[in-house]
C-alpha positions as CSV (number, residue, x, y, z in Angstrom):
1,X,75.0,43.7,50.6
2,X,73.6,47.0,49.4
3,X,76.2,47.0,46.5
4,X,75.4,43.1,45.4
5,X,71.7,44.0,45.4
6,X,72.1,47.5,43.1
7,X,74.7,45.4,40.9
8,X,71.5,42.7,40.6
9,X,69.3,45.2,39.6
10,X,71.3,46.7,37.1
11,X,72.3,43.3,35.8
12,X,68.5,42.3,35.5
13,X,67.3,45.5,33.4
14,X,70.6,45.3,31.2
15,X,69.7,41.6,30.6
16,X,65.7,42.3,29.8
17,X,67.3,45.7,27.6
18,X,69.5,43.7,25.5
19,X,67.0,40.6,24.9
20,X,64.7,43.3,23.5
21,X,67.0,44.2,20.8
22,X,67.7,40.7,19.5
23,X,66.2,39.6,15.9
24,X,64.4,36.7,16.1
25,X,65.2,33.9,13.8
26,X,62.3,32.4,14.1
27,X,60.8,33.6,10.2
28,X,61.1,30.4,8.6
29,X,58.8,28.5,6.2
30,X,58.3,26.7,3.2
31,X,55.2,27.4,1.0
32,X,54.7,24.5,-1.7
33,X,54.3,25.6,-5.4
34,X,52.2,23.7,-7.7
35,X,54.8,23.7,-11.1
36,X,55.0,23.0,-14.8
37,X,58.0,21.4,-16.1
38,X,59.5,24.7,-17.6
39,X,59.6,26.4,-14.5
40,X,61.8,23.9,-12.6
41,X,64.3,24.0,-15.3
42,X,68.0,24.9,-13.3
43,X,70.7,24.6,-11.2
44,X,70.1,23.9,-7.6
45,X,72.5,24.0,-4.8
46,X,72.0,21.5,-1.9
47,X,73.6,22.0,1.5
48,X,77.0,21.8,0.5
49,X,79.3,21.8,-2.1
50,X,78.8,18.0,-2.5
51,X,75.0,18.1,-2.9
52,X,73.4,19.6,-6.1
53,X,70.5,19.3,-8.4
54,X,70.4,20.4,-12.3
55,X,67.5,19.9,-14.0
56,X,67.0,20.2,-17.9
57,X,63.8,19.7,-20.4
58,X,64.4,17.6,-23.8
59,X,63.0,19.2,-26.9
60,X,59.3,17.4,-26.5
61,X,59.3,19.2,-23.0
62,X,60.5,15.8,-20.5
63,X,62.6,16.6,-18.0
64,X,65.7,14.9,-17.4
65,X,68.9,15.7,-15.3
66,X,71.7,14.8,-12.8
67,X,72.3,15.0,-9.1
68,X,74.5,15.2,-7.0
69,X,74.9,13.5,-3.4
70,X,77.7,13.4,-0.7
71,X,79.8,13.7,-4.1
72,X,79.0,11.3,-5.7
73,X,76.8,12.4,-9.5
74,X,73.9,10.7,-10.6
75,X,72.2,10.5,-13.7
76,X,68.0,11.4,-13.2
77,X,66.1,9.0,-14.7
78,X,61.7,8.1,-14.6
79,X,61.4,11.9,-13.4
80,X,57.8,12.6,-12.5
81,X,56.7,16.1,-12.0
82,X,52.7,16.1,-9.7
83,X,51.8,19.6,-8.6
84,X,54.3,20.6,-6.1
85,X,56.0,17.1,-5.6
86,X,58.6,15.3,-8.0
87,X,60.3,12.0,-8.0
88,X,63.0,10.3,-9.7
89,X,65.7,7.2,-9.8
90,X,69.0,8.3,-9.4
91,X,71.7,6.3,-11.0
92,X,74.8,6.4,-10.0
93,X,78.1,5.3,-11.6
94,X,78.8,2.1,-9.3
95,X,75.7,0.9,-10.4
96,X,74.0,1.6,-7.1
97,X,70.3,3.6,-7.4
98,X,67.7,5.1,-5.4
99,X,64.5,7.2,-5.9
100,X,64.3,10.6,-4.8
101,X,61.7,12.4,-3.7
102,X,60.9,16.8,-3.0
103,X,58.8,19.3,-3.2
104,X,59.0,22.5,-5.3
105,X,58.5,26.0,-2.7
106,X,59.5,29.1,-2.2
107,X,61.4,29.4,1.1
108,X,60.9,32.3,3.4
109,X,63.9,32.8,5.6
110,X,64.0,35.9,8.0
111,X,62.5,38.4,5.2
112,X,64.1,36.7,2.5
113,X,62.7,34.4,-0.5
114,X,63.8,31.6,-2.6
115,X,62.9,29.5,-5.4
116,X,63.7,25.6,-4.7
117,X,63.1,22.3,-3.8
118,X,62.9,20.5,-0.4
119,X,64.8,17.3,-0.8
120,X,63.3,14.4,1.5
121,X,65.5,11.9,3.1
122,X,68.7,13.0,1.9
123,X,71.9,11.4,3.7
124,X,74.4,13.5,5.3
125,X,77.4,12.8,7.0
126,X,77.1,12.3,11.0
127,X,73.6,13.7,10.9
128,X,71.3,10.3,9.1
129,X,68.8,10.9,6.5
130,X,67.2,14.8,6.5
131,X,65.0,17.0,4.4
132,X,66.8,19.7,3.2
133,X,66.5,22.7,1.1
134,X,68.2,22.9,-2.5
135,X,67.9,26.6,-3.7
136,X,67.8,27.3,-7.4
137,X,71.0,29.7,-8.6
């Protein structure tokens, strides 16, 4: 009984040692940016390869673009560019449309940032409609 009780012990301080030394994952955020037109111009990767955002600017400064989603491309179309937010209609080649909707930020993810936008109600497979982050390359 002596034995179990010193193995217990042992087992208890090993297990408050090693939760110690973990990194936390916790340092996650997204800070809104208020943008022009010019500084959204890019490539933007969404959460898989079959998500993805471009975004270009004609010569009289409008922006225009395609999009990607769950493979399937889009042409951007009505794009309107508020402070932080954005929205546009995407048209896709079966003739089917919808409007999309995000918000420019820098994303903070344990230490590191990134330029991007958060995409609201985006479908994914198995998982419904989900904001998501698509990071500028």
């Amino acid at each position: 009984m002596r034995k179990l009780g010193a193995l217990l012990v042992i087992f208890i301080a090993f297990s408050s040692y090693a939760e110690k030394g973990k990194v936390k994952s916790g340092d996650k955020r997204t800070d809104s940016l208020e943008v022009q037109a010019s500084g959204v111009i890019g490539s933007y990767r969404g959460p898989a390869e079959s998500y993805g955002l471009i975004l270009e600017a004609n010569a009289d400064g409008i922006l225009r673009g395609n999009y990607v989603e769950l493979g399937r491309a889009a042409v951007l179309n009505a794009i309107v560019l508020k402070g932080a937010e954005f929205t546009a209609r995407a048209s896709f080649a079966d003739g089917t449309y919808r409007t999309i909707r995000g918000t420019f930020a820098n994303r903070v993810l344990n230490g590191k940032t990134a330029f991007g936008v958060r995409m609201h109600s985006i479908p994914i497979d198995g998982l419904g409609s989900v904001d998501t982050f698509f990071e500028r390359l």
